[in-house]
C-alpha positions in Angstrom: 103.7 95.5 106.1 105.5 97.6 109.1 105.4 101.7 109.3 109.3 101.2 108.8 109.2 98.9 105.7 107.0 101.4 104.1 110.0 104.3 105.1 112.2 101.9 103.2 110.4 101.9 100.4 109.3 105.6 100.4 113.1 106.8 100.6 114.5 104.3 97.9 111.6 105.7 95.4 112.4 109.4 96.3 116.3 108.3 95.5 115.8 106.8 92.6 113.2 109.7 91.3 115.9 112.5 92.9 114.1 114.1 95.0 115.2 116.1 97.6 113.4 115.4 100.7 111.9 118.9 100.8 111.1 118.4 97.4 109.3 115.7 98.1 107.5 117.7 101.0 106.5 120.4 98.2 105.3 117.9 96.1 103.1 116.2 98.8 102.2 119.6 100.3 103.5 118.4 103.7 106.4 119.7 105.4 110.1 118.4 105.4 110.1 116.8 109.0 106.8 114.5 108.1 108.9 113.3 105.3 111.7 112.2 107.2 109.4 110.7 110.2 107.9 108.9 107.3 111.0 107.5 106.0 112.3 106.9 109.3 109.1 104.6 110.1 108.3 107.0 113.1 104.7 105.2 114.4 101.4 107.6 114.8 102.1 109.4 111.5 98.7 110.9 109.8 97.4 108.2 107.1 96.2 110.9 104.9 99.6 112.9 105.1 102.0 109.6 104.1 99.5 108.7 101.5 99.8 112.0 100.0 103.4 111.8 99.8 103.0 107.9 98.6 100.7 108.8 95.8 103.1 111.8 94.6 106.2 109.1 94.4 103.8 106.7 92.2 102.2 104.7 94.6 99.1 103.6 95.2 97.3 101.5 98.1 95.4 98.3 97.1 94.0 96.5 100.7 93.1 92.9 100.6 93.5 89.9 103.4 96.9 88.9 103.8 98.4 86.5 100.8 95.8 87.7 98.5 97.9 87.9 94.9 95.3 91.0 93.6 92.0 91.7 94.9 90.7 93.2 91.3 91.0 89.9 89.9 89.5 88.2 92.5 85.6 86.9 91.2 84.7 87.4 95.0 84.7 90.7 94.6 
């Protein structure tokens, strides 16, 4: 998945929750602009700062090789 598609994804969520996007800042505790870099799929963005605003919109992060369905249910692991 690209920085952008993740922007995508982060501003239809904020939407459809109705969030302003500085109250999605306050919720991440990050400011306004990282918010709309975010959703704008600006590149060299902090990891820890976008997951903190992903995690406050309901996300979470699950990594796995590429076409893997879902890792927890994997016996592998």
């Amino acid at each position: 998945m690209k920085l952008d598609q993740v922007g995508r994804i982060a501003r239809a969520a904020r939407r459809r929750q109705g969030l302003r996007q500085d109250e999605l800042a306050a919720l991440a505790g990050v400011g306004n602009r990282f918010v709309s870099e975010l959703e704008n799929g600006k590149p060299g963005l902090e990891f820890g700062r976008a997951l903190r605003v992903l995690n406050s919109l309901g996300f979470e992060l699950r990594i796995g090789p590429r076409g893997w369905q879902d890792i927890e249910h994997d016996e592998r692991f």
